[in-house]
C-alpha positions as CSV (number, residue, x, y, z in Angstrom):
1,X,153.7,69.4,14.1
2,X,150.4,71.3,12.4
3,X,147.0,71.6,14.6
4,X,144.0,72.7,13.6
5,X,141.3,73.8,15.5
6,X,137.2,73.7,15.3
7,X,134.2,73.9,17.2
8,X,134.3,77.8,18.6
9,X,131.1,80.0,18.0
10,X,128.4,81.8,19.5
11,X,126.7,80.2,22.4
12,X,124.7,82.0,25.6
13,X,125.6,82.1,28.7
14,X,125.2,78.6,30.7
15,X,125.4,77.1,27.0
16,X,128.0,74.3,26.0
17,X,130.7,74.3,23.2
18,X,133.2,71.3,22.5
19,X,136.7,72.4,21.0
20,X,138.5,70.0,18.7
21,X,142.2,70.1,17.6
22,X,144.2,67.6,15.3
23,X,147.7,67.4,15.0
24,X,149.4,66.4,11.9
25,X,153.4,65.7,11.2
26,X,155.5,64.2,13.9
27,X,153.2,63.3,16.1
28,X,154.8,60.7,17.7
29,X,157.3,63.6,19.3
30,X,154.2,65.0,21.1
31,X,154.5,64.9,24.9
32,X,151.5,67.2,25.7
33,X,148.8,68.8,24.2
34,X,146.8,71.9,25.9
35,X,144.4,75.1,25.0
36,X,145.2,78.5,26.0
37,X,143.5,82.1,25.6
38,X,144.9,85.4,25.8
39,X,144.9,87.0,29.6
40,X,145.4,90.3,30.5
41,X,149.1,90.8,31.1
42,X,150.1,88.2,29.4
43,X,150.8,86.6,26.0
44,X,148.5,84.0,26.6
45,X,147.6,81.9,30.2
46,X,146.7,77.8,30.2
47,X,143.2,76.7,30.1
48,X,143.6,73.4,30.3
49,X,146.2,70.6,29.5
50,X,146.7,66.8,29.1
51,X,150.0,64.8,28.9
52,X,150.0,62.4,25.9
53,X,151.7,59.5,27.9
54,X,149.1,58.7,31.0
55,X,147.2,60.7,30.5
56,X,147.7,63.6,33.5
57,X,145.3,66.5,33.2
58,X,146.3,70.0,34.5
59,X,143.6,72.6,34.6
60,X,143.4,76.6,35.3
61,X,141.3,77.4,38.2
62,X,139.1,79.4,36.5
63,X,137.9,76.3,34.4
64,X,137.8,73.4,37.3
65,X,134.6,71.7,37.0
66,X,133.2,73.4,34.0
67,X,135.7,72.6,31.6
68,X,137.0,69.0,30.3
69,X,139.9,67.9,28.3
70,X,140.0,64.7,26.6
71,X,142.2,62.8,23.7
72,X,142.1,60.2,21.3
73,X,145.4,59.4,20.5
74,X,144.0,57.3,17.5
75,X,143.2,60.3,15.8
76,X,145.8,62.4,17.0
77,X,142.8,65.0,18.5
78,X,142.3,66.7,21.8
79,X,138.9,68.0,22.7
80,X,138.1,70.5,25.6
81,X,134.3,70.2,26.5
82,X,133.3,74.0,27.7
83,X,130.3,73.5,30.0
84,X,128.1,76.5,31.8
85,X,130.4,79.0,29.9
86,X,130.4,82.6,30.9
87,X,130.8,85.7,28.8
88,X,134.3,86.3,30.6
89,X,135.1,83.0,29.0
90,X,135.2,85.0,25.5
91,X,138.4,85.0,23.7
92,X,139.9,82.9,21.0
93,X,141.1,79.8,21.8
94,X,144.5,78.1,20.9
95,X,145.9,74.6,21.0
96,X,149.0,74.1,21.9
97,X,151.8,70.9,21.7
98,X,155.1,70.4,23.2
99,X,156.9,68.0,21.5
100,X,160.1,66.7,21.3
101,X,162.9,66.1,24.0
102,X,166.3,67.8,24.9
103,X,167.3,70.8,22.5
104,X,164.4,70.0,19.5
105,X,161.9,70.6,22.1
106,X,159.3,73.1,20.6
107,X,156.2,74.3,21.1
108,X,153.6,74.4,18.5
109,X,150.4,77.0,17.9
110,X,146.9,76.3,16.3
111,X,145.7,79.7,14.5
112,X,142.7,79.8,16.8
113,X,139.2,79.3,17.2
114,X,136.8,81.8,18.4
115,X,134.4,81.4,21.4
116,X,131.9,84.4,22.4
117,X,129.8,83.6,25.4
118,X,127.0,86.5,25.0
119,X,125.0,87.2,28.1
């Protein structure tokens, strides 16, 4: 599985950005699809998340109600709509897919998009 993400930039504070990622290759194996960013502490901590079958969203508390995750399983894309962003929202942003079942489960990176909230 590739992705490739789009849409990061500069936006002020209170300002709106919509991430894009599209996965490529086995796509079919994908069982979820999420965006992370690097935390302190830690390699990287989960923004948001949604399962491929049904649909099920998981968000981090730190995004409830500002952030949305979407996908279009036609095009094999998952958005995350960043509303009333905040400069502690600044980091680069990675998409992430599990995929597979049993022992080929994996877990595939994007290289990254960069959002900068200035204030």
């Amino acid at each position: 599985v590739q992705l490739v993400e789009s849409g990061g930039g500069l936006v002020q504070a209170g300002g709106s950005l919509r991430l894009s990622c599209v996965a490529s290759g086995s796509t079919s194996s994908i069982n979820a699809m999420g965006w992370y960013r690097p935390a302190p502490g830690k390699q990287r901590e989960l923004v948001a998340a949604i399962a491929t079958g049904g649909g099920a969203t998981t968000y981090a508390a730190f995004v409830k109600g500002r952030f949305t995750i979407s996908r279009d399983n036609a095009k094999n894309t998952v958005y995350l709509q960043m509303n009333s962003l905040k400069p502690e929202d600044t980091a680069v942003y990675y998409c992430n897919a599990d995929a597979g079942v049993g022992a080929l489960r994996a877990s595939y990176w994007g290289q990254g998009t960069q959002v900068t909230v200035s204030s």
